[in-house]
VEXGU-845182 format. One record per residue (C-alpha): residue number from 0; x, y, z; residue in three letters. Coordinates in nm, 2 decimals, always signed. Layout:
# residues N
n:NUM, c1:X, c2:Y, c3:Z, res:ala $
...
This chain:
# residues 168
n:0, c1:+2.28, c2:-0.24, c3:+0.68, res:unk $
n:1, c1:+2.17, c2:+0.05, c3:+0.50, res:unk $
n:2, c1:+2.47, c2:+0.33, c3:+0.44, res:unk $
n:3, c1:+2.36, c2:+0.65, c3:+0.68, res:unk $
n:4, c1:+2.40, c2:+0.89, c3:+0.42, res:unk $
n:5, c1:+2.16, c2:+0.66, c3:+0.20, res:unk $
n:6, c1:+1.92, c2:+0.63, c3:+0.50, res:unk $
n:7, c1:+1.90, c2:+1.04, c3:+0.52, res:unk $
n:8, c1:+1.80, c2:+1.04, c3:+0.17, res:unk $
n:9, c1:+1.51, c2:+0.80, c3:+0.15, res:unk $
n:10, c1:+1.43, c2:+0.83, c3:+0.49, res:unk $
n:11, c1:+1.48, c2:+1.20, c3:+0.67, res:unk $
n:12, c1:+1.22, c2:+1.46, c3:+0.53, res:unk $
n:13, c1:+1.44, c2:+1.71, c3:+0.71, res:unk $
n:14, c1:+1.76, c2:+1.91, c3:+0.54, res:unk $
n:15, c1:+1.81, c2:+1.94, c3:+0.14, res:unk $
n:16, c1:+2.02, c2:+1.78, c3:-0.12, res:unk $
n:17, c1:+2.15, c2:+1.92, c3:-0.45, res:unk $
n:18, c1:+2.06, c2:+1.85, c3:-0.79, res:unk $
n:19, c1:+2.31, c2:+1.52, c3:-0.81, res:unk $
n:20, c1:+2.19, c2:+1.35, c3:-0.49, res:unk $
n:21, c1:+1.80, c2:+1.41, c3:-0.58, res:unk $
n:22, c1:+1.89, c2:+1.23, c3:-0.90, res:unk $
n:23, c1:+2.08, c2:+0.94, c3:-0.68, res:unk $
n:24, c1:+1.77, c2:+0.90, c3:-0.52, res:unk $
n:25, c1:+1.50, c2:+0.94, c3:-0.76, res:unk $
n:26, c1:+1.64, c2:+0.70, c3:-1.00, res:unk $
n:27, c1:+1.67, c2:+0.40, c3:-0.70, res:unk $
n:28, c1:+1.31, c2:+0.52, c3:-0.67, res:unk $
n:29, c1:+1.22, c2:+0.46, c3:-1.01, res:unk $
n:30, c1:+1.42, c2:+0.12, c3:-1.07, res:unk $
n:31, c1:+1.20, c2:+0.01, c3:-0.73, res:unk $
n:32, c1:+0.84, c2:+0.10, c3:-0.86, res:unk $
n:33, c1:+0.94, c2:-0.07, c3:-1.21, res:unk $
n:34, c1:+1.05, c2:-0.41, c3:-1.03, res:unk $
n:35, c1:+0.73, c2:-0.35, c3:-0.83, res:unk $
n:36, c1:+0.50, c2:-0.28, c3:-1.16, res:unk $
n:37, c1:+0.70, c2:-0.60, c3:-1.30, res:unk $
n:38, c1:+0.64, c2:-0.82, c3:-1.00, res:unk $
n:39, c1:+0.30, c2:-0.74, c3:-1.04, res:unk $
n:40, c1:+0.25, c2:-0.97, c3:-1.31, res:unk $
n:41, c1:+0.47, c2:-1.24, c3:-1.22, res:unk $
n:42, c1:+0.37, c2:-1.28, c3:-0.90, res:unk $
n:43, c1:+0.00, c2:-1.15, c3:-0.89, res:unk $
n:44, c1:-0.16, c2:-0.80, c3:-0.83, res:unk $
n:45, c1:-0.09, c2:-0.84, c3:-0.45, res:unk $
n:46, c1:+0.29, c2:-0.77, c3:-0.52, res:unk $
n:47, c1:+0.15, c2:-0.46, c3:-0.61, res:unk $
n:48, c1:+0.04, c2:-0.33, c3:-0.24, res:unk $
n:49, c1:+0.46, c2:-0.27, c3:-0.20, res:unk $
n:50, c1:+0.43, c2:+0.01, c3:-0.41, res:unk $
n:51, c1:+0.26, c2:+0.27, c3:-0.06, res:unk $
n:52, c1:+0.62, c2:+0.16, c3:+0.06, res:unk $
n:53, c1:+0.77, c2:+0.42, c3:-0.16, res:unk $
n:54, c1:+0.57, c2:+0.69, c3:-0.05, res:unk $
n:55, c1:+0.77, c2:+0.80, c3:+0.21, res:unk $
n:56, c1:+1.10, c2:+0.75, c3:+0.06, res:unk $
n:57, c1:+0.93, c2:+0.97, c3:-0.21, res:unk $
n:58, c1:+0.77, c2:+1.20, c3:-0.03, res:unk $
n:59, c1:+1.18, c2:+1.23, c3:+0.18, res:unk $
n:60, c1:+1.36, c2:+1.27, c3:-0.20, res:unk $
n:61, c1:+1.12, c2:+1.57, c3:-0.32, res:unk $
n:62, c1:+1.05, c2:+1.73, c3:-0.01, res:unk $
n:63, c1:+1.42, c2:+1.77, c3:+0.04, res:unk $
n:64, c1:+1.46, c2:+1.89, c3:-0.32, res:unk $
n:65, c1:+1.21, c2:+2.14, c3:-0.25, res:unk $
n:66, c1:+1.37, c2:+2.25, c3:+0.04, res:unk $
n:67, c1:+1.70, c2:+2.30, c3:-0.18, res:unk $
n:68, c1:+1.51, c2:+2.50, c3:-0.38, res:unk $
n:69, c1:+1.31, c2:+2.74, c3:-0.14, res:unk $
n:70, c1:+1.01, c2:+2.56, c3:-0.12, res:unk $
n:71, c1:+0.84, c2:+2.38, c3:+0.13, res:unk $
n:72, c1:+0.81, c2:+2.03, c3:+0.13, res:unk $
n:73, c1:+0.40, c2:+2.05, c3:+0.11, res:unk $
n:74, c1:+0.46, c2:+2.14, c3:-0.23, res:unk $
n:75, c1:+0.47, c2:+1.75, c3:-0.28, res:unk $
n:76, c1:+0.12, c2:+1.72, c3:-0.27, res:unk $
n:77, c1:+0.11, c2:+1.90, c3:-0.56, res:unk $
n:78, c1:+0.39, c2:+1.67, c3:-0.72, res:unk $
n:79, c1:+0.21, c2:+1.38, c3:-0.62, res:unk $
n:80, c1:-0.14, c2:+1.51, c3:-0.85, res:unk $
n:81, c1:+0.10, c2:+1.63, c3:-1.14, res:unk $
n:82, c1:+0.25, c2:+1.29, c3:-1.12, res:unk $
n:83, c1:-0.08, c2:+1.11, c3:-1.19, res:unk $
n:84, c1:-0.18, c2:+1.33, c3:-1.42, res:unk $
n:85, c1:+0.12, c2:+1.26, c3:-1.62, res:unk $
n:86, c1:+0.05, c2:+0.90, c3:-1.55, res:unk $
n:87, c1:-0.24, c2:+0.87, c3:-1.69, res:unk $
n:88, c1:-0.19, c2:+1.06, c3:-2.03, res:unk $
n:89, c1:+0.09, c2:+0.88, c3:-2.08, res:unk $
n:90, c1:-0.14, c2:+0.56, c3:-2.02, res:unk $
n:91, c1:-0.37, c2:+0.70, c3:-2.26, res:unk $
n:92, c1:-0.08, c2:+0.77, c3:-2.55, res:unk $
n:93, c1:+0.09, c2:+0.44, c3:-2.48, res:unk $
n:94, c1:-0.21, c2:+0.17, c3:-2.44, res:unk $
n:95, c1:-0.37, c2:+0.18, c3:-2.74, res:unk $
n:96, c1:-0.05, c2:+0.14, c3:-2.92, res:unk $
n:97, c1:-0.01, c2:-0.22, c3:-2.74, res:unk $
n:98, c1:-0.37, c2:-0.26, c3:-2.73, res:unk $
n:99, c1:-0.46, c2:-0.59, c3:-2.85, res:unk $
n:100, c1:-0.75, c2:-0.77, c3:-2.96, res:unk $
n:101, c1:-0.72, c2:-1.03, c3:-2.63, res:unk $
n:102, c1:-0.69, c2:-0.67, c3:-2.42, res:unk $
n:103, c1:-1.02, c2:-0.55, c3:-2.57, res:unk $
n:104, c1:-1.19, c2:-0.85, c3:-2.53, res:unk $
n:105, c1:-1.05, c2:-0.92, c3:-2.16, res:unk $
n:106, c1:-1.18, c2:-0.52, c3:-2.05, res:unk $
n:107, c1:-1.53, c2:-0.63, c3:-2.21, res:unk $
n:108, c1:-1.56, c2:-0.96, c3:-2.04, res:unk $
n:109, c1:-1.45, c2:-0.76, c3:-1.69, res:unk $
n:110, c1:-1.69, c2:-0.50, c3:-1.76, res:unk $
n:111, c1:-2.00, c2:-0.75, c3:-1.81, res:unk $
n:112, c1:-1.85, c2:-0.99, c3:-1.52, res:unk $
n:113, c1:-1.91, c2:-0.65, c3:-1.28, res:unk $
n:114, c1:-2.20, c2:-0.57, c3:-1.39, res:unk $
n:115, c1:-2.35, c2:-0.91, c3:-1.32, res:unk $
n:116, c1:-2.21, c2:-0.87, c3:-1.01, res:unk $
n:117, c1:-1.95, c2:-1.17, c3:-1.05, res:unk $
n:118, c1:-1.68, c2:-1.01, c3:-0.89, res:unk $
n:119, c1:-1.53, c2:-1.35, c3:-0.84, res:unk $
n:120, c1:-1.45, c2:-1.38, c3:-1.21, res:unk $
n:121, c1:-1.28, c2:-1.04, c3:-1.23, res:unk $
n:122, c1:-1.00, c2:-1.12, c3:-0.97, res:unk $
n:123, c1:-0.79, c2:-1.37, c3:-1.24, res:unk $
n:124, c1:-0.90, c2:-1.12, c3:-1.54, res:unk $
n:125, c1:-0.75, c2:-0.85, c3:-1.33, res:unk $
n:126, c1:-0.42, c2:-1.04, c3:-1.31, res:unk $
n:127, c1:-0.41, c2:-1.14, c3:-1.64, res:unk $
n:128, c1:-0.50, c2:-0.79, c3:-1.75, res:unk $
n:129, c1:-0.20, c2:-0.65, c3:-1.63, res:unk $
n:130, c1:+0.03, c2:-0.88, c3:-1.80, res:unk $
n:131, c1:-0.12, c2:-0.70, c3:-2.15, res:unk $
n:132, c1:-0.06, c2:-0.41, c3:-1.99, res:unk $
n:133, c1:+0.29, c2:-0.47, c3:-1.85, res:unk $
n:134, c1:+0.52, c2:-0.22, c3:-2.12, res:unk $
n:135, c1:+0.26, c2:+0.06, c3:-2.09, res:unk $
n:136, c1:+0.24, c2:+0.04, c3:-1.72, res:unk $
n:137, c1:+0.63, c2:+0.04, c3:-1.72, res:unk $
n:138, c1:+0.67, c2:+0.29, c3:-1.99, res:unk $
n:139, c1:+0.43, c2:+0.55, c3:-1.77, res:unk $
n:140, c1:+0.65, c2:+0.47, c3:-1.42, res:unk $
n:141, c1:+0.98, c2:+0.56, c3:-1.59, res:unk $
n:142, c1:+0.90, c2:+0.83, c3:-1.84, res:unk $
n:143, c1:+0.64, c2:+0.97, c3:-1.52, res:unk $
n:144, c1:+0.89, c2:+1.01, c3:-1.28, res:unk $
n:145, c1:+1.15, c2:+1.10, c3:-1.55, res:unk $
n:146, c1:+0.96, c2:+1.41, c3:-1.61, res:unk $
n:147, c1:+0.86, c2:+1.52, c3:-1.27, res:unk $
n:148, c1:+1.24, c2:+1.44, c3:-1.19, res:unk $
n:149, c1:+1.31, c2:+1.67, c3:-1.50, res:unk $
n:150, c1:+1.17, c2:+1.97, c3:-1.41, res:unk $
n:151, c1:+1.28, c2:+1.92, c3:-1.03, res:unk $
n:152, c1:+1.62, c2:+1.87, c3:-1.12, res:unk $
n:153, c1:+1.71, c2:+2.13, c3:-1.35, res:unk $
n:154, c1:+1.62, c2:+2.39, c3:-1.10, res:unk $
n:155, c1:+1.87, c2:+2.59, c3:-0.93, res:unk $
n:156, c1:+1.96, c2:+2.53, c3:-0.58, res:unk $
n:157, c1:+1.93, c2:+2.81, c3:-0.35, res:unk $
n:158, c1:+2.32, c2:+2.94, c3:-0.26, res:unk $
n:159, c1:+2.38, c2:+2.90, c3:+0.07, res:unk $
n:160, c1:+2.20, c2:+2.83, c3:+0.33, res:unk $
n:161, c1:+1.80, c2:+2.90, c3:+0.37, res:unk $
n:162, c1:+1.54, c2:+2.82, c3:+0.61, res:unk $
n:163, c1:+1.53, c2:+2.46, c3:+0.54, res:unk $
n:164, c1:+1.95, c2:+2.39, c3:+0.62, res:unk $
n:165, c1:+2.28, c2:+2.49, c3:+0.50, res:unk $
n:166, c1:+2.35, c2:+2.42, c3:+0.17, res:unk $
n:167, c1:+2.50, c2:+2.07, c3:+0.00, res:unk $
């Protein structure tokens, strides 16, 4: 069974937690959405849907964090668009650099199977496209959340308590 205290972390969006616990959490967090993003090619896009499982337990780590800090836990939202954004230049930086010429070629085939409308021939591509893309999709989960997690963490906690709970 799940330890309580870990259970209050992942799962309880009320209270705070310091700078070590959000750490504790956040990196459980990132070690499950890079065996998710791994899965994905192993055992086939689907394995991706696990992934909105994390929400919450996300949504529990900042939203506490925040509260440490003063803020409120709606603040997330705003975590949740900076996150992408990071996402996706990082995707942008990192793709090309283990773009091949069987990526190129797979996109271009999936491009001209849409538009012919035979979306039955882009579900395998699909699968096989994220294989090629495995290292840059993993690279953009870990350094993504490492740099929200960055900025989040290094921030002081408020001393004593606040409106969100007594201190850690």
């Amino acid at each position: 069974m799940l330890n309580q205290s870990l259970y209050r972390l992942w799962f309880e969006p009320n209270g705070r937690i310091g700078r070590s616990r959000f750490w504790q959490g956040l990196v459980v967090l990132t070690v499950a959405s890079f065996i998710i993003v791994a899965g994905q090619t192993k055992i086939g896009s689907g394995f991706g849907l696990l992934s909105y499982l994390l929400i919450y337990p996300y949504i529990c780590v900042f939203g506490k964090r925040l509260h440490d800090i003063g803020r409120s836990a709606w603040w997330v939202i705003g975590l949740f668009f900076a996150s992408l954004i990071v996402q996706f230049i990082l995707t942008l930086f990192t793709e090309p650099i283990f773009r091949s010429p069987e990526t190129v070629a797979l996109i271009e085939k999936m491009a001209v199977d849409w538009e012919a409308g035979n979306i039955d021939m882009v579900g395998p591509d699909v699968e096989r496209l994220n294989n090629l893309l495995l290292i840059p999709n993993l690279i953009s989960v870990v350094v993504g959340n490492f740099v929200l997690g960055f900025f989040l963490g290094r921030i002081e906690s408020d001393a004593g308590d606040n409106q969100y709970g007594p201190a850690e």
